[in-house]
VOPA-649260 format. One record per residue: residue in three letters; x, y, z of N, C-alpha, C in turn. Coordinates in steps of 0.001 Angstrom, whole numbers, plus 524288, in hexadecimal, padded with zeros to 5 digits. Layout:
ALAXYZXYZXYZ;...
END
This chain:
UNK754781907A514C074F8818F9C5178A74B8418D31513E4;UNK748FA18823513FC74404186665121273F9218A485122F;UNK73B31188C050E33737EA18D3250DEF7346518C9651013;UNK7339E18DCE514777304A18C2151A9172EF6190CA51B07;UNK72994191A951CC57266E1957D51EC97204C195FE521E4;UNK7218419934523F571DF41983452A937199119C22529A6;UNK713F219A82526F470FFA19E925260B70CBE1A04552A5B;UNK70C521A3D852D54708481A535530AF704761A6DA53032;UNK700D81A5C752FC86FBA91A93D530976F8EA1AB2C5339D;UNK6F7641B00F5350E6F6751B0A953A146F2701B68653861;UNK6F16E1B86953C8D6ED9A1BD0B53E2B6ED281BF81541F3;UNK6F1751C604542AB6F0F31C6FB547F96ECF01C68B54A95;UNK6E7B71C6965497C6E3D31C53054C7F6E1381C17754D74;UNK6E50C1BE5954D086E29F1B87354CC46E50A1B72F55294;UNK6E0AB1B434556566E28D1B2BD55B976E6321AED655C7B;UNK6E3E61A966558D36E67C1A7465590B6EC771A5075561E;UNK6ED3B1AAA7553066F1BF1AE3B551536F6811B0165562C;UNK6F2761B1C5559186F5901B49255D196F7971B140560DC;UNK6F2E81AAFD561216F4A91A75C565D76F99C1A4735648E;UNK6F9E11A44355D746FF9D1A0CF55BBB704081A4BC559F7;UNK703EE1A95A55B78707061AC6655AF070D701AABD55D3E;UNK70DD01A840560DF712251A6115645E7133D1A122561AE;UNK7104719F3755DE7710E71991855B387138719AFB55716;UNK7107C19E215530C714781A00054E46719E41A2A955033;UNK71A721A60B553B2720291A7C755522723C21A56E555AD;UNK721BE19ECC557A87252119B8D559FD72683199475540B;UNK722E61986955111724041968E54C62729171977A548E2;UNK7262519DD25486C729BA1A105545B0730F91A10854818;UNK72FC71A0C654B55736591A0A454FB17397919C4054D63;UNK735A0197D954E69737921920E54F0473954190F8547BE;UNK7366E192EB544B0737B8192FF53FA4739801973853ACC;UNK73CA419A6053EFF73CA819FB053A1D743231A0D55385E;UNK744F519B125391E7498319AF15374374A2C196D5530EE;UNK743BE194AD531C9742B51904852DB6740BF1907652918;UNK73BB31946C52A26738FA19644528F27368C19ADD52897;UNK7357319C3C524957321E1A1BC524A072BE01A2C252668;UNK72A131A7A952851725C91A722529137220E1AD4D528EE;UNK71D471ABBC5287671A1C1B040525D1714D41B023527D6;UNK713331B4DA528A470DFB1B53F52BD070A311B8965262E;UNK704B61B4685264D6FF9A1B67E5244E6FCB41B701526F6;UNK6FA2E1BE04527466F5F11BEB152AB56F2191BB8F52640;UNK6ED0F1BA16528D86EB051B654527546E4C91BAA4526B7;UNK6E4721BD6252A496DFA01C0FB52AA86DB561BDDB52C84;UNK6D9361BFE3531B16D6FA1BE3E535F16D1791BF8F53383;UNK6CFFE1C5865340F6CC2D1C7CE534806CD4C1CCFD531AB;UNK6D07B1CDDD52E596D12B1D39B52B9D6CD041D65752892;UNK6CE291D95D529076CB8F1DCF7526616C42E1DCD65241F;UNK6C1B31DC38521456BCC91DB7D5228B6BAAF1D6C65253E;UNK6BF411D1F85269C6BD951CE0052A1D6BF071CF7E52E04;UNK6BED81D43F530CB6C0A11D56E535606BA841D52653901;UNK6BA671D25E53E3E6B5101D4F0540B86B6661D857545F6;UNK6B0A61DBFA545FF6B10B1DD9954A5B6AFC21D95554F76;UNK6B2BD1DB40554D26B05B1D7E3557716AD8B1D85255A08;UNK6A7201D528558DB6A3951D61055C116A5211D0CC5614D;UNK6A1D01CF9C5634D6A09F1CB55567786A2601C6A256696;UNK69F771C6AF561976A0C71C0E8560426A7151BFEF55EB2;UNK6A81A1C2E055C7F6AF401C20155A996B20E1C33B55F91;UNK6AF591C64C563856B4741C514569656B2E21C10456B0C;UNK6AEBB1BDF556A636B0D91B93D56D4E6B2101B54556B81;UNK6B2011B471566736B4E61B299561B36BA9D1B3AF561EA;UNK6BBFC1B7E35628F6C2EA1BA28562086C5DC1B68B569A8;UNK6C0D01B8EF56C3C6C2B41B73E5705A6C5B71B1A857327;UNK6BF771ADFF5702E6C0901AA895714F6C6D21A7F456E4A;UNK6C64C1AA0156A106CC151A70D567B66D0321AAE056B36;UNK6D14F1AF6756C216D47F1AEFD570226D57B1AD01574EC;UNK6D1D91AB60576BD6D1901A77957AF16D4DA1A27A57A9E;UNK6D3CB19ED4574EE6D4AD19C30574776DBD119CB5573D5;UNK6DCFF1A0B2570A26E1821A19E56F7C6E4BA1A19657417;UNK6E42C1A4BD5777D6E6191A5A557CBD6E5821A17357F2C;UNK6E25B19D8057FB86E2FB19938583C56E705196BE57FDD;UNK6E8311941857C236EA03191005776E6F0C61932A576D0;UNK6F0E919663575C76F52F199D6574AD6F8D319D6A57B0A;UNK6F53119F1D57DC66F9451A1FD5821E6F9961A79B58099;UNK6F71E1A96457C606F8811AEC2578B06F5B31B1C657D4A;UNK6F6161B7FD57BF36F4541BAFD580F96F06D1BD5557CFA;UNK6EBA31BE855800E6E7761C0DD57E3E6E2A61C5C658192;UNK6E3051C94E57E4D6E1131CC53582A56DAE61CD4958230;UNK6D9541CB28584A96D2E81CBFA583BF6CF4F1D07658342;UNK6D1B21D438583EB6CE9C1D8C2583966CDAE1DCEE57DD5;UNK6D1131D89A57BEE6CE121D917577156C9071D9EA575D3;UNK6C5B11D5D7578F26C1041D347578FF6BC3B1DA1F5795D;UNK6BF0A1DE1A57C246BCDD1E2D257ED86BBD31E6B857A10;UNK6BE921E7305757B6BD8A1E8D4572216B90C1E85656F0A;UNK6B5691EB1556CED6B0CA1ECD056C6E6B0701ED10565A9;UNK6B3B21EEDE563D06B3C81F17C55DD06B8251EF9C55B4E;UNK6B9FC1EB6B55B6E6BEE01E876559CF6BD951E6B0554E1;UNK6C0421E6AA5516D6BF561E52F54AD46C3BC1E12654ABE;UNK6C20D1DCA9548BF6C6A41D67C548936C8CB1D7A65438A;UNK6CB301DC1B542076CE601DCFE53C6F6D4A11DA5153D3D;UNK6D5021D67453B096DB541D34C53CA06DE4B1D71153516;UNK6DAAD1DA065331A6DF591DAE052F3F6E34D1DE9C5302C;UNK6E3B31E3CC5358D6E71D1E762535896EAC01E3B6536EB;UNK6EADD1E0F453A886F0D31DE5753E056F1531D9E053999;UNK6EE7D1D928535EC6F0F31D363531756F5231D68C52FBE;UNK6F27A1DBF852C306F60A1DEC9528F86FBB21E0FE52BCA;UNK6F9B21E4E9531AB6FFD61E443533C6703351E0575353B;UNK700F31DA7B5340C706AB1D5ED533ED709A31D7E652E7E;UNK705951D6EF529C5708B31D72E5258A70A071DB6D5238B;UNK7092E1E03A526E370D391E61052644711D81E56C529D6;UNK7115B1E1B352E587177B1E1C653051719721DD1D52D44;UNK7174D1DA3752A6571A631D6E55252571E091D8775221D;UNK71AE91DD205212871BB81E04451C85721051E3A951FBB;UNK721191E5E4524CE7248D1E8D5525A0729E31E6A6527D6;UNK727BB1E2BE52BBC72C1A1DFF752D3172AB91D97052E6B;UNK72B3F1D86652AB072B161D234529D572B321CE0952EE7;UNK730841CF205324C732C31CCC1535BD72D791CDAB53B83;UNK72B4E1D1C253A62728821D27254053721B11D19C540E4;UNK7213D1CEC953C5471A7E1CE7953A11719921C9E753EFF;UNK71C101C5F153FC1718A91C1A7544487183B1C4C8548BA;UNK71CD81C699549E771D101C9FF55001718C01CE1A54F53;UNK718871D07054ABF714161D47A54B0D70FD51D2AF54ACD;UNK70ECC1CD79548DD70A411CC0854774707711CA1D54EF6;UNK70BAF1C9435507F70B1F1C63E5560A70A911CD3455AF2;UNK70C6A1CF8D5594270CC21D4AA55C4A7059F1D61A55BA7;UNK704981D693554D96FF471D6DE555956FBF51D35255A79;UNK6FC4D1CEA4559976F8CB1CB9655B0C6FA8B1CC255612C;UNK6FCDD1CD06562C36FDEE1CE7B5684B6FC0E1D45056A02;UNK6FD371D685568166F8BA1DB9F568366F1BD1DC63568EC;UNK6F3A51D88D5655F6EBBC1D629564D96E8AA1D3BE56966;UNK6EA2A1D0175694A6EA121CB4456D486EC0B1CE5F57282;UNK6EF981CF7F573AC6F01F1CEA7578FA6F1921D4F257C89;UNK6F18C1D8E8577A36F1A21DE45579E56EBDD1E188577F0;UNK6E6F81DCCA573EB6E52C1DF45574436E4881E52856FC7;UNK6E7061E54C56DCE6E9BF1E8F3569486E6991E70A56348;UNK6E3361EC6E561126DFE91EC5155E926E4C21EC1355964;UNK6E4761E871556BA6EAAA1E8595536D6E5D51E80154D09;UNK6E07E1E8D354D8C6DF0C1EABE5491D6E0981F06854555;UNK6E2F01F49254B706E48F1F7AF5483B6E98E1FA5E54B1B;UNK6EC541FC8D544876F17D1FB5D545EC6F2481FF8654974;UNK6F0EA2019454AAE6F2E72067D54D446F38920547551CC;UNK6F26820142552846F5481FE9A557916F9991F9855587A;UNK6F9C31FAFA553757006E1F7E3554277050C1FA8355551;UNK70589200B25555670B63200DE555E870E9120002559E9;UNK70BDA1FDC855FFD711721FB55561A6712AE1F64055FB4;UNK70EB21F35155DFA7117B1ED6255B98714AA1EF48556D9;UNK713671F4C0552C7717F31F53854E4271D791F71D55217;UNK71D831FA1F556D5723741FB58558DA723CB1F6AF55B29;UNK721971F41A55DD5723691EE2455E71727D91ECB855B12;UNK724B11ECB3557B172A181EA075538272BF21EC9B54F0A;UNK72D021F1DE551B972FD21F50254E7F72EE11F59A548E0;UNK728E51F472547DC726511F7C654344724481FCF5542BE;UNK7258D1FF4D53DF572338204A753F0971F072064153CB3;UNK71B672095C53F5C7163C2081A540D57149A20B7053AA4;UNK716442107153A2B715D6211E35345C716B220EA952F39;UNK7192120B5C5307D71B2C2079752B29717112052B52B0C;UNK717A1201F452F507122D1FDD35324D70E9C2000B52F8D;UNK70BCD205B452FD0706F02065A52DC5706582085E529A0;UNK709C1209F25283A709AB2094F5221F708A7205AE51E6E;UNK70CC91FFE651FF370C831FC9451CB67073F1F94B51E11;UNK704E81F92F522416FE9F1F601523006FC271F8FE5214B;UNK6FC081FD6D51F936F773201EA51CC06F86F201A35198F;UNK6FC2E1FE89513EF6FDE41FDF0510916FA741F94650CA9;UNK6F86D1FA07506FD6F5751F766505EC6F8D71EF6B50580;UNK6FDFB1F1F5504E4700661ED0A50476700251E8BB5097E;UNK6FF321EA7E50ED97004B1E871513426F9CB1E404513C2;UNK6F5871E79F510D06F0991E6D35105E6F0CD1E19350DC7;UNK6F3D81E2D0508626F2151DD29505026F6CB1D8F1505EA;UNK6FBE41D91F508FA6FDD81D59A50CF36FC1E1D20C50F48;UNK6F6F01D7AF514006F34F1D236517F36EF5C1CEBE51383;UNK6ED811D1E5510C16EAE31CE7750D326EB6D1C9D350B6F;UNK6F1F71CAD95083D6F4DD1C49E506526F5141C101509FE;UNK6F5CA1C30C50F636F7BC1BFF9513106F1761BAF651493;UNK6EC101BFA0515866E7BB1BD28515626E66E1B8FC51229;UNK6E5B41B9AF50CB26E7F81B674508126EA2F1B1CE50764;UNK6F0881B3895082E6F28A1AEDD509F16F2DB1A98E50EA6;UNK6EFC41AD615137F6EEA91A86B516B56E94C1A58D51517;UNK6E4E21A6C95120D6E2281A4BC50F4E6E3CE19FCC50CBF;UNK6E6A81A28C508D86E8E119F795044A6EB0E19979507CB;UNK6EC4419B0550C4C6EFBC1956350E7F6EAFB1935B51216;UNK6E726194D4512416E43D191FB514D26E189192E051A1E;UNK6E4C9198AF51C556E51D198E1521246DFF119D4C5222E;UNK6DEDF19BAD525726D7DB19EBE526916D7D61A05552D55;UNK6DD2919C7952EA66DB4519D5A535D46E15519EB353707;UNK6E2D51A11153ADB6E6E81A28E53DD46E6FF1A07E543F8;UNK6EDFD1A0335433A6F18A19F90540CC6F2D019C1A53EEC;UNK6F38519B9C53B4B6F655197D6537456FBB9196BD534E2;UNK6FE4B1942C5341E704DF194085322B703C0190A3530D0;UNK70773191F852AE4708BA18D84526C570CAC18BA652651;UNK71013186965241971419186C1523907159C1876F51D6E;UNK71A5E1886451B1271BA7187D9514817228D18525516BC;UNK722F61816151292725F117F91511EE7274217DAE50C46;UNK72A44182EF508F372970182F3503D37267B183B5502B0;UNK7222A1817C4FF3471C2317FDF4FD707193617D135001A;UNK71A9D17B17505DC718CB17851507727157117AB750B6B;UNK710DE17B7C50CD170E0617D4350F2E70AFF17A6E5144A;UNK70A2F17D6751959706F31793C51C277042717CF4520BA;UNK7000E17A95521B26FE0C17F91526EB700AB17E4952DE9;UNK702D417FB452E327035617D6053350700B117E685385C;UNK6FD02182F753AA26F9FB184F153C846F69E1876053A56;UNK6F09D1863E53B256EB7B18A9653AF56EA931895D54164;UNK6E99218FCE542FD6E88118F4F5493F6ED9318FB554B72;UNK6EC5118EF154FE56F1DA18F0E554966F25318A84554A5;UNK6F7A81891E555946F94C183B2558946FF69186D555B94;UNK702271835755DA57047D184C556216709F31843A55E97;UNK70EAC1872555EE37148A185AE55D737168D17F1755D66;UNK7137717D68561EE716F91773656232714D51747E55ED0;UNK70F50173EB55C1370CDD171825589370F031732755364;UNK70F2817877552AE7104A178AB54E6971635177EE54A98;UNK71AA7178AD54E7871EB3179E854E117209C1749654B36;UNK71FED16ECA54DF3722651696D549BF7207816B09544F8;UNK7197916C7B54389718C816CAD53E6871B4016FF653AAE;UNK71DF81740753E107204C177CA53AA3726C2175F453A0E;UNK728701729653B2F72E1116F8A53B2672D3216B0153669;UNK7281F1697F537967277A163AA535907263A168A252E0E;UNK724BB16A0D52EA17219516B0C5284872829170865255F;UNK72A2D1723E528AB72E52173F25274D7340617190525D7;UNK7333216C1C52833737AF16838527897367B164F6521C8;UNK7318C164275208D730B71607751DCB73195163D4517F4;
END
């Protein structure tokens, strides 16, 4: 296998995360016999950049779901909007991607996508974990391990590197994917774009 690899960047709480959620899957499918591939939470709003939401940030949050949902087809449940005392902290659900990294490698997109479907479209306060354990029996994680290893100082400075490193490459907005080909580096999405656009560029820069 050539040394090809498929960087994601993303943020369960990122909307328009959630609207290309069906674009990276298709990706990953179409190329995971070629190539390898790896997800950086990128960090939305963590931890002291977290806000509460007053007025102004629901109709700020809103309107980009709006947009997402007409653009994308993604399901969104608006009653979000009804919540009163909501804190925009994206670092608990960054860190549980990269504790199911850490636990089971193989199920971090699906989990990462289970979050954001929780969020988005059931509505599901996924700032705190104690409301994940049917998405951990979902996929047959166990929920003690699970919370152990995100209460773990190592899982902490993980999301960190991960923050870090999407810096380091440039990336400030979600979602984003990079390509590597060897040393060869290239961005191929900031923002959404659709599977059919992106897919020649990812043939054309992997062939060459």
């Amino acid at each position: 296998m050539k040394d090809l690899e498929i960087i994601y960047v993303s943020d369960p709480m990122c909307s328009w995360c959630w609207g290309f959620a069906p674009v990276i899957e298709q990706i990953r499918r179409d190329t995971k016999d070629v190539a390898a591939f790896r997800i950086i939470v990128g960090g939305l709003r963590p931890g002291d950049a977290a806000q509460k939401m007053d007025g102004h940030l629901k109709a700020s949050i809103r309107e980009h779901w709006q947009h997402v949902q007409e653009a994308t087809g993604q399901p969104f449940n608006f009653e979000f909007f009804e919540r009163t005392d909501f804190v925009y902290d994206t670092e608990p659900p960054a860190r549980a991607v990269v504790t199911v990294r850490h636990l089971a490698p193989e199920k971090e997109l699906t989990f990462l996508h289970a979050l954001q479907h929780a969020f988005y479209s059931r509505n599901l306060d996924i700032t705190a974990v104690s409301n994940y354990e049917d998405i951990l029996r979902q996929y047959s994680l166990d929920s003690v391990a699970f919370l152990a290893a995100f209460q773990a100082d190592e899982m902490k400075t993980a999301m960190r590197r991960d923050f870090e490193e999407a810096r380091q490459f440039g990336i400030h907005g979600f979602p984003s994917v990079l390509l590597r080909n060897g040393r060869k580096m290239a961005l191929l999405s900031r923002g959404y774009q659709s599977f059919e656009n992106l897919s020649p560029h990812i043939r054309r820069f992997f062939s060459s």
